[in-house]
N, C-alpha and C positions, 0 to 999 in steps of 0.2 A: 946406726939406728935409722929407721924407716923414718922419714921425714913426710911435712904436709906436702912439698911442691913435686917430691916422687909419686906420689898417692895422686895428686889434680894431673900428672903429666900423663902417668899411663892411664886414667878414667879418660881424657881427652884421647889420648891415642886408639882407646876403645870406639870412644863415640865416632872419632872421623876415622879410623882405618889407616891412617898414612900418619909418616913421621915426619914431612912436609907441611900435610895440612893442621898437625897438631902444634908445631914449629911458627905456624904463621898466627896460628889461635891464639899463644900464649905470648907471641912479640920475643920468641927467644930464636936461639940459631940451630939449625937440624942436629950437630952435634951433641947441643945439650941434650937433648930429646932424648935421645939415643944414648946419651951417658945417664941420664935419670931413671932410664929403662934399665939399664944396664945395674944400676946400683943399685934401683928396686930388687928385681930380682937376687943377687949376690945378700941383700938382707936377707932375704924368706928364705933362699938355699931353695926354691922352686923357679922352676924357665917358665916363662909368663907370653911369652911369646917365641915366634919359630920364622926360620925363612920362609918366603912365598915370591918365587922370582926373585925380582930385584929388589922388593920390600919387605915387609913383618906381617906374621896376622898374631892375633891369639888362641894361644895352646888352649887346650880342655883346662889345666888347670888354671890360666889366666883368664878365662870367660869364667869359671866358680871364684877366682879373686874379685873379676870386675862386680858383681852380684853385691857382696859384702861389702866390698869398696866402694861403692856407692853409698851404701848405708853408714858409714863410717863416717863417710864426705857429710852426708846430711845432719847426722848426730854432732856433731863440728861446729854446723850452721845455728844448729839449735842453741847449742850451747852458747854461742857469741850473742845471740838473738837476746835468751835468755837474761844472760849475765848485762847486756848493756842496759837490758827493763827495768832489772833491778836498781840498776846503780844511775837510771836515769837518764842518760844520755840516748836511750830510743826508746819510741813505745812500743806496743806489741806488733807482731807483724804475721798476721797470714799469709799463707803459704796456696792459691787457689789454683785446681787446675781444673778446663771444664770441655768437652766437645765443642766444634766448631757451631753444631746446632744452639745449643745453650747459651753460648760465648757473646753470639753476637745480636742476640735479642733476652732471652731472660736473665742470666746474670750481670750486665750493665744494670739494669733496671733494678736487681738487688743490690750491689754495691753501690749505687746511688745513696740510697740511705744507710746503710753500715758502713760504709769510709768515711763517715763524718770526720773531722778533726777534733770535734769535743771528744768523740770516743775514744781516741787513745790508738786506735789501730791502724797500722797502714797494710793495707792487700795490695800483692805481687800473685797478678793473674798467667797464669798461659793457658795456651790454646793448641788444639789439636784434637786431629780424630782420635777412637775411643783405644787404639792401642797403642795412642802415644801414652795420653790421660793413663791409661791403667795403669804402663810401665814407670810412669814416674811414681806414682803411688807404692808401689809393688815395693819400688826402691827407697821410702820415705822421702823422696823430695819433692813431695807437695802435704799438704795438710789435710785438706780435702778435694774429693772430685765432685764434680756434676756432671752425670752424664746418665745414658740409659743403663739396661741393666745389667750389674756387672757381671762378669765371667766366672764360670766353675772353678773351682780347683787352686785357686790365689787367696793368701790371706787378707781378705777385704771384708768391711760387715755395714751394711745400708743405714743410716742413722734416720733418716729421714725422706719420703716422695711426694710427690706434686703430680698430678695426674695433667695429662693434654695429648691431645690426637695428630697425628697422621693425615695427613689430606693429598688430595688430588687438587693439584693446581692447574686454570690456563688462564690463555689470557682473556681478557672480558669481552673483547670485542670479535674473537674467530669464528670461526664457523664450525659447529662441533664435529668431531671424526671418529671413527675407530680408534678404540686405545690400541689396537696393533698397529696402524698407518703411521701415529703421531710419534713425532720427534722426542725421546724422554730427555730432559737434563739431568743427570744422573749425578751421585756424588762419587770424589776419589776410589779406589778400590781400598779396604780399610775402614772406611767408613763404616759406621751400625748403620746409618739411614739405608748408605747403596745394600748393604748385605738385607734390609727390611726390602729394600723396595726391588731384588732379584728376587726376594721370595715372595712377593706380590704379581711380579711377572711369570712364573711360575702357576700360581691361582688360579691365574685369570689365563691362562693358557696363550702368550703371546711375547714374543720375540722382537721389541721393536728396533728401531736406531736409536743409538745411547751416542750423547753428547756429556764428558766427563767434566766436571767442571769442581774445584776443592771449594767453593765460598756457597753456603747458603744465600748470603745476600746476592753475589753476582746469577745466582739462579733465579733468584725472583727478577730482578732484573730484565736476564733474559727471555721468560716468561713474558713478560710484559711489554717484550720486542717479539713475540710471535711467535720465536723461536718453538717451542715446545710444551710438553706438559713436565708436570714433576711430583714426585710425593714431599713433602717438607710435615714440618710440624708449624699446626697452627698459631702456635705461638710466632714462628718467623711470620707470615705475612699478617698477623689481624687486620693491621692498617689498610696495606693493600684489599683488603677483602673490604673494608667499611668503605673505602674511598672509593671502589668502583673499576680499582686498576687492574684486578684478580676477580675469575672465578671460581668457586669449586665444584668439583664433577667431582657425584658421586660415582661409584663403581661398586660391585657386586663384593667386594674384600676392603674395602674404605668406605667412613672413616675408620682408621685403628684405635683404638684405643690401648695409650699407652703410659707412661710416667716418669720421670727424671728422676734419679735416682742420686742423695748426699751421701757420699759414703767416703770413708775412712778405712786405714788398714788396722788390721783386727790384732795386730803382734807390737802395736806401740799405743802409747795413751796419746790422746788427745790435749794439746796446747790451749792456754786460754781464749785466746784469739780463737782455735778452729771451737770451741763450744758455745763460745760466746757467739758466734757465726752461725750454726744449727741451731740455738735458742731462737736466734733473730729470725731465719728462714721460716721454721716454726711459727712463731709470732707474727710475722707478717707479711710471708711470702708466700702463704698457701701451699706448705710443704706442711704435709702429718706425719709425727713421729711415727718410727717403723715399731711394729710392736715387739722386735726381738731387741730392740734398742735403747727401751725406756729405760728409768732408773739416772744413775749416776751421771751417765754421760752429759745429761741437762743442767744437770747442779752447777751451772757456769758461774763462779766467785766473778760475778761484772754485775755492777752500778746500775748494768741496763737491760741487765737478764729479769724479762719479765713476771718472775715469781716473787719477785721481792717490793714488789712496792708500787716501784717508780713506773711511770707510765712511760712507752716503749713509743720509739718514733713512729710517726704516721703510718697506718698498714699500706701498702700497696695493692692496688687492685687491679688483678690479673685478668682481663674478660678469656672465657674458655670457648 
């Protein structure tokens, strides 16, 4: 019979490629690896994986196994989740996954006030650009995303946006240049922002030097060291913009105006915790419900869901 530790061994051997590095993940010894692969497959009566040199990849039908395997994994999580609320021993627990832009200046700033300990719910955050975010979604292992807008053709459906711009950043004290001359700091390849801001370079009809860098914060940063210009969203620097430490330059295609997008996959219901979560955003994070989204999804059975009564923790106020 197809066991849990078959199932977690080949999803790891999926994620890291090697029967080494999925050996070192799991604290076991290469053999087992390779026998749990081995007995995976011998259950399904499907090869799940093939030589490749001197190691394994995954066959066509082991990558449509890993898809659903995944989903299985998480359905699992659910369920322990679930069952331990009930019976007391955890409280609820979201599941948050958000871009590195959102990550590290507007969602702090939201789970400030919703991870309270009165409220009952503990949120487990990750972070990554927007095709990490989607791909875990895609696969139920996160509960909701925050990110821009999601992608064609995936079963995902927008609960909830919050509008904010696009900006040209430099530093406050240089001396202004040609936006072709200047240094751009640019985000990872991957990124929504880099893919926003090649098609801004584009616009503007100019090719500059790209400095790659994965952190929105270490870009403001560097900004602020000379180094260059950058597009961010205003939300990452406001500070820097009121203190003095940042400029913004306008340009003929900025600022963008653009939005965050709450969204949830469209092929599973929504967890207390993840609605009690877009109630809250709702109420006091300057997100408006999406109007293909109204209805049910809000009816959040929580104490602090503010249709019901009780008056809802302090708003947050977002300057734009």
């Amino acid at each position: 019979m197809l066991s849990l530790y078959q199932l977690r061994t080949f999803l790891t051997f999926a994620r890291l490629g090697s029967v080494g590095a999925t050996a070192e993940e799991l604290v076991v010894s290469q053999p087992a690896v390779s026998a749990a692969l081995a007995g995976l497959q011998r259950e399904l009566d499907v090869k799940l994986t093939e030589r490749d040199g001197r190691g394994l990849r995954l066959t066509d039908a082991g990558r449509a196994f890993e898809v659903s395997g995944r989903r299985i994994l998480a359905l699992l999580e659910d369920a322990q989740r679930e069952a331990q609320a009930v019976a007391g021993t955890s409280g609820e627990r979201l599941r948050l996954a958000a871009v590195t832009s959102a990550a590290e200046h507007l969602v702090p700033r939201m789970l400030q006030r919703f991870a309270q300990p009165q409220r009952g719910t503990g949120v487990q955050l990750d972070v990554g650009n927007h095709v990490h975010v989607w791909d875990q979604l895609r696969h139920w292992e996160c509960d909701l995303v925050v990110a821009g807008t999601p992608p064609a053709g995936l079963p995902l459906r927008t609960l909830a946006t919050r509008a904010h711009e696009l900006i040209v950043i430099a530093p406050a004290d240089a001396e202004p240049m040609p936006l072709g001359a200047a240094t751009w700091l640019v985000r990872e390849p991957g990124s929504g922002t880099r893919a926003v801001t090649e098609t801004c370079f584009a616009a503007l009809g100019i090719d500059p030097p790209r400095l790659s860098i994965a952190s929105n914060g270490a870009i403001a940063a560097c900004v602020r060291s000379g180094l260059g210009y950058s597009l961010v969203s205003r939300d990452a620097v406001e500070g820097d913009l009121e203190a003095g430490r940042l400029r913004q330059i306008k340009t003929p295609v900025t600022p963008l105006n653009r939005h965050w997008h709450l969204v949830a996959a469209s092929d599973r219901e929504l967890t207390v915790a993840a609605r009690s979560f877009v109630a809250f955003a709702i109420a006091n994070c300057g997100f408006q419900a999406h109007q293909a989204s109204t209805g049910p999804v809000f009816e959040a059975a929580d104490p602090h869901f503010p249709g019901n009564g009780i008056k809802p923790p302090e708003t947050l106020h977002y300057q734009e």
